[in-house]
N, CA and C of each residue as an Amber inpcrd file, in Angstrom:
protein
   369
  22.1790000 -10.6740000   5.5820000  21.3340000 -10.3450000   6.7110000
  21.0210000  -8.8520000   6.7390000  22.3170000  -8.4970000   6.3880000
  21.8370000  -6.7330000   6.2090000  21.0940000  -5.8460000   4.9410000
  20.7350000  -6.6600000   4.3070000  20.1300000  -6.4730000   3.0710000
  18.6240000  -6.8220000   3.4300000  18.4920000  -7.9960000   4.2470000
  16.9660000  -8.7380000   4.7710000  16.2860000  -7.2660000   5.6390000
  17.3750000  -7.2030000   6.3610000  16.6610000  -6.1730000   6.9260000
  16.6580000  -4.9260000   6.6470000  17.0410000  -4.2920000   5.9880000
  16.8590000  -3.2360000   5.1270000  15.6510000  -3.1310000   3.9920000
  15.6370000  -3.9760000   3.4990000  14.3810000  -4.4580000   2.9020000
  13.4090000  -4.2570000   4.0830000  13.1200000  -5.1790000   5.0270000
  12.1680000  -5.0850000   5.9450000  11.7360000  -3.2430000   6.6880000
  12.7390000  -2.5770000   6.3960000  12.6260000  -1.1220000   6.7300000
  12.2480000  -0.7060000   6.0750000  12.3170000  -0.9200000   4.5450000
  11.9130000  -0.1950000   3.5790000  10.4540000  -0.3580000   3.6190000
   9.7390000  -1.9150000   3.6990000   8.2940000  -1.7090000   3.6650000
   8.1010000  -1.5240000   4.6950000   8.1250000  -1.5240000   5.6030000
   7.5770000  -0.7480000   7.0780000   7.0990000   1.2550000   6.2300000
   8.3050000   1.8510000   6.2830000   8.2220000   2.5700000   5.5920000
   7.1590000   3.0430000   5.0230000   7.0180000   2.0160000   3.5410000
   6.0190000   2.6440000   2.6370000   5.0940000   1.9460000   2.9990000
   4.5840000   1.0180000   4.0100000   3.4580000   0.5160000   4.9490000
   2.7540000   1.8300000   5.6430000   3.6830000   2.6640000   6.5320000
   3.5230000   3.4850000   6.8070000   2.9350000   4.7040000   6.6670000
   3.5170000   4.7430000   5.0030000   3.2910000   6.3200000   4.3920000
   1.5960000   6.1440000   3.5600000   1.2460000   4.4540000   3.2090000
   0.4490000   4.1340000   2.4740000  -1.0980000   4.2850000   3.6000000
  -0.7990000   3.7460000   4.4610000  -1.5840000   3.6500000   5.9910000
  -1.6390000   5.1790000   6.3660000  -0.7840000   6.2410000   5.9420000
  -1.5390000   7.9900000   6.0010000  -2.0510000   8.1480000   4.9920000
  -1.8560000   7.8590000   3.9070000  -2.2770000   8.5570000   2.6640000
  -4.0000000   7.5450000   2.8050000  -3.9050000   6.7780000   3.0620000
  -5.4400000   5.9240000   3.5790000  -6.0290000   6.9180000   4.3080000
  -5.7140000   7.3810000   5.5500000  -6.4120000   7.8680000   6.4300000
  -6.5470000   9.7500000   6.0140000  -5.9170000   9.7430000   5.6700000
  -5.3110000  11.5850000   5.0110000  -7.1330000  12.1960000   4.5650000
  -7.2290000  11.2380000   3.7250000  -8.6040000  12.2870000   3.3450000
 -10.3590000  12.1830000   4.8240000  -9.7000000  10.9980000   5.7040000
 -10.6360000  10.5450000   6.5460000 -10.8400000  11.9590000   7.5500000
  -9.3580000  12.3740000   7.6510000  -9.1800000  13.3370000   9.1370000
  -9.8230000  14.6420000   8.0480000  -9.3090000  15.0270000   6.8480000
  -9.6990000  16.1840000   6.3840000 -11.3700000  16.1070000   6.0580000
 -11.7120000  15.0930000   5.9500000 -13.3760000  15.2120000   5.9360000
 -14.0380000  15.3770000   7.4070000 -13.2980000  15.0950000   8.5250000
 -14.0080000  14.9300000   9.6700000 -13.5230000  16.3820000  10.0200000
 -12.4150000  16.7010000  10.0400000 -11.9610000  18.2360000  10.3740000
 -12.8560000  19.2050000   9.6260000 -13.3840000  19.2340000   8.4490000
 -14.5840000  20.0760000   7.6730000 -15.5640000  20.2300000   8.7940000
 -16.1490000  19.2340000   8.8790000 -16.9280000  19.2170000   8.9130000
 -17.2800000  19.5980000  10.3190000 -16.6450000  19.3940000  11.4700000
 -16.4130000  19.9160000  12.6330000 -16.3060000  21.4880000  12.8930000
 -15.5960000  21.5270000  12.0040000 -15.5310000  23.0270000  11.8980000
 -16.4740000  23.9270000  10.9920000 -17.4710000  23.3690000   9.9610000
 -18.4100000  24.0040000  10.1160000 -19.5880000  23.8060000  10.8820000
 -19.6340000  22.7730000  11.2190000 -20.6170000  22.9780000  12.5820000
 -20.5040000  23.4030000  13.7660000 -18.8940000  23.7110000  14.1300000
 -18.1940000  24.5120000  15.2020000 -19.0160000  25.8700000  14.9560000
 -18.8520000  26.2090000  13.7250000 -18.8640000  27.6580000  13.3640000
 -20.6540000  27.8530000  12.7680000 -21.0830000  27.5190000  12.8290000
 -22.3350000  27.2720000  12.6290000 -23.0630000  27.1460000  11.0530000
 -22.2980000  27.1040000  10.2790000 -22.0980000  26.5450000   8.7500000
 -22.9100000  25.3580000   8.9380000 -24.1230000  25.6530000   8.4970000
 -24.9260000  24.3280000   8.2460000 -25.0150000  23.8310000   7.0030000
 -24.7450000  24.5490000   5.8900000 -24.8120000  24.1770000   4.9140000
 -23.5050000  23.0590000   4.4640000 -22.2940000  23.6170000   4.8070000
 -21.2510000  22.9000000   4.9510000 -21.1540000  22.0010000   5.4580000
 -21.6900000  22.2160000   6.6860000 -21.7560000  20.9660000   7.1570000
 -22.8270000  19.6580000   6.9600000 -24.1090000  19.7880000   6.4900000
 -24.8220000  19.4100000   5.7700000 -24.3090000  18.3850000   4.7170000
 -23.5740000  19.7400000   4.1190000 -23.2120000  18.6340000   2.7100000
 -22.0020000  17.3960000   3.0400000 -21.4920000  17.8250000   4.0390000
 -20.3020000  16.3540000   4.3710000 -21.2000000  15.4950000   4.7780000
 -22.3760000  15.4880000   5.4620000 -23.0450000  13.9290000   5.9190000
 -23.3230000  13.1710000   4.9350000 -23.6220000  11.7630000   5.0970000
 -23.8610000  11.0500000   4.2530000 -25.4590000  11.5150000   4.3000000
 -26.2780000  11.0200000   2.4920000 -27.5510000  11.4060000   2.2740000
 -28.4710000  11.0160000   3.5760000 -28.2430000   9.2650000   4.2550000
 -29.4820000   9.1380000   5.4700000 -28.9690000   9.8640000   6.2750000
 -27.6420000  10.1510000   6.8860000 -27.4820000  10.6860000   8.1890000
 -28.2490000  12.1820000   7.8770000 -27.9970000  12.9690000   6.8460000
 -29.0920000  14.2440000   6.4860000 -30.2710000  14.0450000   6.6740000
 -30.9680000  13.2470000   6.1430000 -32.3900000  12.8660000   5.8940000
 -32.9370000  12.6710000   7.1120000 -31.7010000  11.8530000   8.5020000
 -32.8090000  11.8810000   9.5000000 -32.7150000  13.1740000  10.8340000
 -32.2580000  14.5010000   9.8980000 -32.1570000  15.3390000  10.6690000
 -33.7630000  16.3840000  10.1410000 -34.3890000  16.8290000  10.5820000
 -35.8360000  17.5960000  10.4120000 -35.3420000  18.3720000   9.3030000
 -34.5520000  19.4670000   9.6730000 -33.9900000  20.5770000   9.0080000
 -32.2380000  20.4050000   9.4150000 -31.8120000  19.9450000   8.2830000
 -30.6000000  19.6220000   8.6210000 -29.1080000  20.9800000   9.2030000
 -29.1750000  21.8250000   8.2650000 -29.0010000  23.2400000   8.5670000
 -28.9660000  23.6120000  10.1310000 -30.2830000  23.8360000  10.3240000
 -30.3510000  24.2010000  11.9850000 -29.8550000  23.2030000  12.9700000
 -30.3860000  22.0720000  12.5190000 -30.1690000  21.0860000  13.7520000
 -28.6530000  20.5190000  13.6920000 -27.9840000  20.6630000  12.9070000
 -26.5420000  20.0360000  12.6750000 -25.6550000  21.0860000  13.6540000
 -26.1990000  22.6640000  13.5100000 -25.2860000  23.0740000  14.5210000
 -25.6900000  23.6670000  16.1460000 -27.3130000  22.8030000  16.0470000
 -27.3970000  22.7930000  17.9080000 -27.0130000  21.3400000  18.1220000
 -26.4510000  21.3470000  17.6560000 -25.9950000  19.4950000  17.6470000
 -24.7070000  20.0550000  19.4870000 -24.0030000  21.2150000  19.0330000
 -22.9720000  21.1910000  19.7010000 -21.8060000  20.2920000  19.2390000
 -21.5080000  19.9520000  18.0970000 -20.2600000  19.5470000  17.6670000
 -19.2690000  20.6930000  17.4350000 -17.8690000  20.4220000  18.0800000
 -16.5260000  21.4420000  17.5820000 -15.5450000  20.9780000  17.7940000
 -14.3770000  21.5490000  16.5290000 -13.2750000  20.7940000  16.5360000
 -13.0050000  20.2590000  17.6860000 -11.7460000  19.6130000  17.2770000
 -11.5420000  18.4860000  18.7390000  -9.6110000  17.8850000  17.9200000
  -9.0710000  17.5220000  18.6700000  -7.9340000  17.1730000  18.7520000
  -7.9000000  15.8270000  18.2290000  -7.5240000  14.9580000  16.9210000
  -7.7550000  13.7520000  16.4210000  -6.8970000  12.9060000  17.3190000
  -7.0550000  11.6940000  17.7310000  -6.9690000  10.4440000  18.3880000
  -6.1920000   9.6040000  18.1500000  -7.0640000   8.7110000  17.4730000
  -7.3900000   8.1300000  16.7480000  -8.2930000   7.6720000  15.0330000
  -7.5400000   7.4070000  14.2250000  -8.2020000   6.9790000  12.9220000
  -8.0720000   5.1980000  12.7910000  -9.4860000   4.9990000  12.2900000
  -8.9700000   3.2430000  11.5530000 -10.2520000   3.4560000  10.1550000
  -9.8030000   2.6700000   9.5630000 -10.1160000   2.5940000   8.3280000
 -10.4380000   0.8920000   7.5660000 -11.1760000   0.5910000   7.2300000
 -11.6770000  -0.9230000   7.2760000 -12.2480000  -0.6490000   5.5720000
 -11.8530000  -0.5880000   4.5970000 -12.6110000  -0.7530000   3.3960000
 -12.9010000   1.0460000   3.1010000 -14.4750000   0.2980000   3.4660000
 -15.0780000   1.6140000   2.8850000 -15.4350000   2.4680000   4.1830000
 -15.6490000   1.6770000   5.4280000 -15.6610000   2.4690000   6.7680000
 -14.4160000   2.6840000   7.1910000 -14.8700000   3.8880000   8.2600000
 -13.8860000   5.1200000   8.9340000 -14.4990000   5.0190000  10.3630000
 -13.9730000   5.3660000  11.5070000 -13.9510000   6.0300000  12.6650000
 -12.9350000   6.8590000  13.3420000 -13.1500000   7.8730000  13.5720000
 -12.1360000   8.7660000  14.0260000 -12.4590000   9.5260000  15.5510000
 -11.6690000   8.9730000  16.0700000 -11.7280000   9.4430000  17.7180000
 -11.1860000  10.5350000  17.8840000 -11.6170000  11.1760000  18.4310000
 -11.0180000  12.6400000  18.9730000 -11.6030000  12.9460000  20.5170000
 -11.0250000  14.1870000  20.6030000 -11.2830000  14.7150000  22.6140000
 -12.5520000  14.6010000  22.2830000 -13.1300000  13.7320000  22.9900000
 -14.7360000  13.7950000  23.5740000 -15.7780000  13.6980000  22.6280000
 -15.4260000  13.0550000  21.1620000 -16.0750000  13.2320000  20.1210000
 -15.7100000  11.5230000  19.0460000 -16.6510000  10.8250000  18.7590000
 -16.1510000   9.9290000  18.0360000 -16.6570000  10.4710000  16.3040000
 -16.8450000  10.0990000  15.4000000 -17.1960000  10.4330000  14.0750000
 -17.4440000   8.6200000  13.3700000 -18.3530000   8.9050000  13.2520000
 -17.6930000   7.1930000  12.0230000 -18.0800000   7.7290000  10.4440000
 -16.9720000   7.4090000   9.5640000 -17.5080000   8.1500000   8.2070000
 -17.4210000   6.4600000   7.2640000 -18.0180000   6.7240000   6.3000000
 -18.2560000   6.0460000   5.0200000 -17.7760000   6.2900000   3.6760000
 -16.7920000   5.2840000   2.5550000 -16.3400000   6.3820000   1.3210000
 -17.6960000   5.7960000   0.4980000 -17.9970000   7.3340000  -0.1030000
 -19.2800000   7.1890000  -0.9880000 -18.3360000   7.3820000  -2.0640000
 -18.6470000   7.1790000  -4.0400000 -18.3260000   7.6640000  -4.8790000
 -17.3330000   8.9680000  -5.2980000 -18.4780000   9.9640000  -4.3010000
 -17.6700000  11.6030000  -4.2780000 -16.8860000  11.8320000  -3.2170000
 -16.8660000  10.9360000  -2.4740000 -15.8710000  10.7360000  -1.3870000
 -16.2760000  10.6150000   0.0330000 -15.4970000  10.2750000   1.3640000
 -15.6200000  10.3260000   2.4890000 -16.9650000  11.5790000   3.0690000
 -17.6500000  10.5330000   3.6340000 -19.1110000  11.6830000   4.5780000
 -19.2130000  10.7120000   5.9560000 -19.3000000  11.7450000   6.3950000
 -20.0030000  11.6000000   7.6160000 -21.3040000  10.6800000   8.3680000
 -21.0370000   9.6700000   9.0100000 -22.4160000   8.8010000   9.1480000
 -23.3500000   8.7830000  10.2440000 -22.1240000   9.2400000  11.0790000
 -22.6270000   9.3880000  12.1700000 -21.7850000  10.3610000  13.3160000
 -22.3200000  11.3150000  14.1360000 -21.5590000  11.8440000  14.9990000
 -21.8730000  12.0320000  16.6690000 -20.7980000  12.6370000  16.6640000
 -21.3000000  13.3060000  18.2040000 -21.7250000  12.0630000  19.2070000
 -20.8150000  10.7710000  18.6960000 -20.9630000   9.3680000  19.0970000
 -19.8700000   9.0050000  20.7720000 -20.5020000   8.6100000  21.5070000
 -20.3000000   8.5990000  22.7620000 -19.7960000   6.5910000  22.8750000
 -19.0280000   6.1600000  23.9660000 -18.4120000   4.8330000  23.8370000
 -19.7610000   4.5950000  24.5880000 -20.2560000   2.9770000  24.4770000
 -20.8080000   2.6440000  25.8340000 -20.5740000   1.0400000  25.4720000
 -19.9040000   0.7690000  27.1830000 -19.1360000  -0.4090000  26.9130000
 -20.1300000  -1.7180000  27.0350000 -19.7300000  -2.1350000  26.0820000
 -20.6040000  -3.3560000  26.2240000 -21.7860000  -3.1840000  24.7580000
 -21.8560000  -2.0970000  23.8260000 -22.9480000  -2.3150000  23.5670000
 -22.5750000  -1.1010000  22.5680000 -23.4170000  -0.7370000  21.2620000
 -22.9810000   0.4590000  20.6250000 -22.8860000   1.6550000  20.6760000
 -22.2700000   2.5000000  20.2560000 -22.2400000   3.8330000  20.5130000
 -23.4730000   4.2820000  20.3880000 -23.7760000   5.3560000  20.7140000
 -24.8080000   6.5100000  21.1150000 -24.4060000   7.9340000  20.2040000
 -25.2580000   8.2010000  19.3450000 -25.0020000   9.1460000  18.3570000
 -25.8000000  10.1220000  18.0440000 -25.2700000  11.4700000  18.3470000
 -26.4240000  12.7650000  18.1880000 -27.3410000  12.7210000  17.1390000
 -26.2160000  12.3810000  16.0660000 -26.6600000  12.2350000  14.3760000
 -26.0470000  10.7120000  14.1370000 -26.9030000  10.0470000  13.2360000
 -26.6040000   8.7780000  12.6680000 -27.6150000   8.5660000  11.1130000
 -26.6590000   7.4740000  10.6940000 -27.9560000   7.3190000   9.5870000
 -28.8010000   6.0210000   9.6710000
């Protein structure tokens, strides 16, 4: 019995550590990217969106940082495949893994119950 459950601790465990190392690169792409649009780094921040969420900004540069996005305190992360959402103070993010990695799809996404979020930027 004490072996059953020791076992059972052990994968909890590396359930655990496998379920951060999942989410690990989600928070460091959403933290970029917050923070160069905190800081007004459009280019930086630019390049973390995914290609449509860029495309449907005029001039992506300018408009990414009157967007008013800035860091924010992470939440929540979930992770489904290849989609991401990451909740933070007053800020949702949903990201996508492309090839070169985790971007940005949509931001500056607001709850509204009953029905989908509301997003400064989306693709």
């Amino acid at each position: 019995m004490a072996a059953r459950a020791m076992v059972v601790v052990c994968l909890a465990l590396i359930t655990a550590g496998c379920a951060s190392a999942e989410k690990d690169p989600v928070v460091s792409t959403a933290e970029r990217f917050l923070s160069a649009a905190g800081q007004g780094q459009g280019g930086p921040a630019c390049g973390l969106l995914a290609p449509k969420a860029a495309r449907s900004l005029d001039d992506c540069e300018k408009q990414i940082v009157s967007v008013g996005l800035r860091p924010a305190a992470v939440r929540e992360v979930d992770v489904w495949g290849d989609e991401a959402r990451v909740r933070l103070d007053g800020d949702t993010l949903f990201l996508h893994r492309f090839p070169e990695g985790w971007r940005i799809r949509a931001a500056g996404c607001d709850p509204r119950p009953g029905r989908p979020y509301e997003c400064e930027v989306e693709a």
